[in-house]
C-alpha positions in Angstrom: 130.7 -67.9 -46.5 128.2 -69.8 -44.2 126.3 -66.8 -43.4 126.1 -65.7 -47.8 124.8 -69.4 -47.8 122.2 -69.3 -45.3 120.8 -65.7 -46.8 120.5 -66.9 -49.9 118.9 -70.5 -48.5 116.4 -67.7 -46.6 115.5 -65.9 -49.7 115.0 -69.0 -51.9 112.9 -70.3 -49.3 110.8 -67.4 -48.4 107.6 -67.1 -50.4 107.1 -64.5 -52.9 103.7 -62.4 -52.7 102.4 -62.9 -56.0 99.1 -61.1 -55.2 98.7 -57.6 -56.3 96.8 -55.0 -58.6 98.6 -55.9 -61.7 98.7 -59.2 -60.7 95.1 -59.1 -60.3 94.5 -57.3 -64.0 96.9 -60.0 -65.1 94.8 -62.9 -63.6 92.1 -61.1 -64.5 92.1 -61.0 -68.2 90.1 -59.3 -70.8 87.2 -58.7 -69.0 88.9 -57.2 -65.4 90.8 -55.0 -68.3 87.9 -53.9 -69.8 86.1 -52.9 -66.2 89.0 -50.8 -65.5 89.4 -48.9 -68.6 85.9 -48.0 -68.6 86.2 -47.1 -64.8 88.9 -45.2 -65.5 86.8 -43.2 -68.3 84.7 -42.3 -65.9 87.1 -40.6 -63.3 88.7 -38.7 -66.3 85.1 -37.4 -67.5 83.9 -36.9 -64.2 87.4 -34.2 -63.6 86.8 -32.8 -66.7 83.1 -31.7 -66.2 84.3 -30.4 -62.6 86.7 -28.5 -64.0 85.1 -26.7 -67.2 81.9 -26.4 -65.3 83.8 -24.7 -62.6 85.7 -22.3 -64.7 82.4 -21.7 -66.7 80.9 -20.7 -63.5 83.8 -18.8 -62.1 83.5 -16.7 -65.4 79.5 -15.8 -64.7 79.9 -14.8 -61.2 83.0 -12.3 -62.6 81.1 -10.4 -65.2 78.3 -10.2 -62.7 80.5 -7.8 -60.7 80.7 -5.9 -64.2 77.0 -5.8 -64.4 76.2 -4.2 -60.9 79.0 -1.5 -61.4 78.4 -0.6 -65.3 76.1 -2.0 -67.0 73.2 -0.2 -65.3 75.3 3.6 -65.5 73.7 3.1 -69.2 71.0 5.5 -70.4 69.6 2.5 -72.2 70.0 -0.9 -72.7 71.7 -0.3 -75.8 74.1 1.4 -74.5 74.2 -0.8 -71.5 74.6 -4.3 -73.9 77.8 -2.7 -75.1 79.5 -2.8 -71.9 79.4 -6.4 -71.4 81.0 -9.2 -73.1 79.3 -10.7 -76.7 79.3 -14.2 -75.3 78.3 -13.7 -71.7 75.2 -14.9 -70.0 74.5 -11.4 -69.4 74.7 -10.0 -72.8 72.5 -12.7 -73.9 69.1 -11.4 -71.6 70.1 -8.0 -73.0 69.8 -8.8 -76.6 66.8 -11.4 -76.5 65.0 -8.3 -73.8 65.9 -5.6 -77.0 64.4 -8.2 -79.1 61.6 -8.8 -77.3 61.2 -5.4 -76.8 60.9 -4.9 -80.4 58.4 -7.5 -81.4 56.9 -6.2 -77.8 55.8 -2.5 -79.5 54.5 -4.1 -83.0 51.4 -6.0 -80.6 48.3 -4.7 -79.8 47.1 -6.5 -76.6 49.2 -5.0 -74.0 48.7 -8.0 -71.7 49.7 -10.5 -74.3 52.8 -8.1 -75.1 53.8 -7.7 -71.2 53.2 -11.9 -71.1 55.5 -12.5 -74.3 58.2 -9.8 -72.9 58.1 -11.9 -69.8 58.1 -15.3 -71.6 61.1 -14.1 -73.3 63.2 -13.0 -70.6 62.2 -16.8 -68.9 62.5 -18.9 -71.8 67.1 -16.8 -71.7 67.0 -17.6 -68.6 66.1 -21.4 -68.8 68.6 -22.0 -72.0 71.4 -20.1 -69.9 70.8 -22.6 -67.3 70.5 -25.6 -69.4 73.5 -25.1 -70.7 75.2 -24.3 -66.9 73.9 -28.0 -66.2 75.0 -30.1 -69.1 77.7 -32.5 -67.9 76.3 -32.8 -65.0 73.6 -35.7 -65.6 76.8 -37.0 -66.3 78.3 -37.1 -63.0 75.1 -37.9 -61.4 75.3 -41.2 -63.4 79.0 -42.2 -62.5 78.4 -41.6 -59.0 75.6 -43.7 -59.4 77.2 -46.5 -61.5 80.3 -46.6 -60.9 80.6 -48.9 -57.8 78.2 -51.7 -59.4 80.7 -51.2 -62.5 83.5 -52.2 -59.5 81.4 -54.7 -57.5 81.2 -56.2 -61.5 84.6 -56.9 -61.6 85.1 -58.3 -57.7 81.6 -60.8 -58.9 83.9 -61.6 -61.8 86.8 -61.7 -59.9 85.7 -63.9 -56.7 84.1 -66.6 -59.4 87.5 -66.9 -61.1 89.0 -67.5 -57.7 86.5 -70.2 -56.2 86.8 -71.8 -59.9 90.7 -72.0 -59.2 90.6 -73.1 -55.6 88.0 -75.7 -56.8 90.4 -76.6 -59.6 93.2 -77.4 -57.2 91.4 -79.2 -54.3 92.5 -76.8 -51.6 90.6 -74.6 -49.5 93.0 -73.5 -47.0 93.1 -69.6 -45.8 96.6 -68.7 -48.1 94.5 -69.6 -50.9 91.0 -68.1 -50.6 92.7 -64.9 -49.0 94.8 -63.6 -52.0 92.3 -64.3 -54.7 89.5 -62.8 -52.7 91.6 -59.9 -52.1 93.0 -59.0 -55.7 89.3 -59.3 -56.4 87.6 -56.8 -54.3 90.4 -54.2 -55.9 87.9 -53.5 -58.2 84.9 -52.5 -55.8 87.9 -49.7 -54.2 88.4 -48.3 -57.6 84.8 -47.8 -57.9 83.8 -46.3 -54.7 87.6 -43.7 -55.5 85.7 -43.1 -59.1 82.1 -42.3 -57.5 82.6 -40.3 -54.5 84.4 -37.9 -56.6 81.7 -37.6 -59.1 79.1 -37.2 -56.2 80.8 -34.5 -54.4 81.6 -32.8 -57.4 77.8 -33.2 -58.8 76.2 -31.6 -55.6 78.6 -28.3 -55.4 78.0 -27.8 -58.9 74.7 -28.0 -58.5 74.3 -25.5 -55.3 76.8 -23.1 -57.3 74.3 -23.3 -60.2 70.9 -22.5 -57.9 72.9 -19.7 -56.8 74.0 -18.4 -60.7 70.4 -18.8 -61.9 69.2 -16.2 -58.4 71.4 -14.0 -60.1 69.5 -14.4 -63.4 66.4 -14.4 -62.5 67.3 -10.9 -60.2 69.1 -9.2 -63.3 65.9 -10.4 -65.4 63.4 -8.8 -63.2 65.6 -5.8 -63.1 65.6 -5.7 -66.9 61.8 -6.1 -67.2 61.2 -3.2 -64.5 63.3 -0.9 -66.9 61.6 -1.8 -69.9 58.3 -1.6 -68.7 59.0 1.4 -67.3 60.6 3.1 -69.9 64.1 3.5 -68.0 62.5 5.1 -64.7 62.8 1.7 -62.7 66.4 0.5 -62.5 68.3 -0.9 -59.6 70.7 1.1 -57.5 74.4 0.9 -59.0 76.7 -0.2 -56.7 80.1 1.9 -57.0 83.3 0.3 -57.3 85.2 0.5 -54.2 87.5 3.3 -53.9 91.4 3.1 -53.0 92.7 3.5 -50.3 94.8 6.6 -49.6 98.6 6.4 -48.7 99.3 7.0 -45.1 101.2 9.5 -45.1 104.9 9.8 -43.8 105.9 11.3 -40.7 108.1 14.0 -41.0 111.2 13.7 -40.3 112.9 15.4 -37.4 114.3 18.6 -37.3 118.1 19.1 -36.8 119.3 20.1 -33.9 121.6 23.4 -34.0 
């Protein structure tokens, strides 16, 4: 009996930590509320560029093994555009080169026609790669916004805690340290929202540069055969082969 007394004496008496995030987003109010939704935004955007943007790259570098091994087994271009997939990257140079091609014979200044094939080829190229990099100006700009979004709210938050302490006459450590705590919550969130979105921007970006080599080599490639009338084309690189199945020892004779 004395001890259930003096337990529940200890837990009436001990104080209760009032200072957390929701606490904090409590305190806080519209405005903290706000801050955080729009933070939060951001790290949902920022997951889903990564992630289409990586599958959409993932998809390039895949038919490009298609290319090296098939396409170029083709008599002609023709032939060759039919062995790659309507919407890839890869199809598109084909067709606009055909096209191109086309307008290429109808000109009279071989110079200006060898410039306007090349023009052509560049100009697939460039909206092949525009399209690789859209999203990612958005990244650039969450990693670059995102903590003064954060160090927005703890401003917000450290001025609604100095108001309060002022407000109550007391400037002891118990009641400058919660406050001042709940309020740099919000610089944390965005530093966890813009590293993310910088790490993410840079290896998209390297994974690009090394998509648009690729281009620009399959281009050239094109334009040699063109020009060339089919007698310049790469070397096909063949599949590799399977491997045989060791074969079984035989199995021991009887003994008689």
């Amino acid at each position: 009996m004395i001890i259930n007394l003096l337990t529940a004496a200890a837990g009436e008496s001990a104080p209760q930590n009032q200072f957390g995030f929701w606490e904090a987003m409590e305190q806080g109010g519209a405005i903290a509320w706000f801050i955080f939704g729009v933070l939060v935004i951001m790290s949902i955007g920022s997951f889903y560029i990564l992630i289409t943007k990586l599958l959409e790259q993932n998809k390039i570098m895949k038919q490009y093994k298609g290319v090296r091994t098939n396409f170029w087994k083709a008599p002609s271009l023709k032939d060759g555009a039919t062995k790659l997939d309507k919407n890839s990257a890869w199809r598109q140079i084909v067709d606009d080169a055909l096209k191109a091609d086309e307008d290429h014979s109808k000109m009279t200044d071989q110079r200006e026609a060898h410039d306007y094939l090349h023009g052509s080829l560049q100009s697939s190229e460039d909206s092949i790669n525009a399209k690789l990099a859209g999203g990612l100006p958005f990244l650039a700009s969450v990693g670059a916004t995102a903590p003064f979004i954060g160090l927005l709210g703890t401003v917000i938050g450290i001025y609604r805690a100095l108001i309060n302490i002022g407000l109550a006459g007391s400037a002891s450590i118990d009641k400058v340290a919660g406050p001042v705590g709940e309020a740099l919550i919000m610089t944390a969130i965005g530093l966890l929202v813009a590293v993310p979105a910088v790490l993410a921007y840079n290896w998209l970006q390297s994974r690009n540069r090394r998509i648009a080599e690729l281009l620009t080599g399959f281009s050239t490639d094109v334009l040699a055969f063109i020009s060339s009338d089919g007698k310049v084309k790469p070397t096909v690189v063949a599949a590799p082969a399977a491997k045989p199945a060791a074969a079984k020892p035989a199995a021991p004779a009887a003994k008689k």
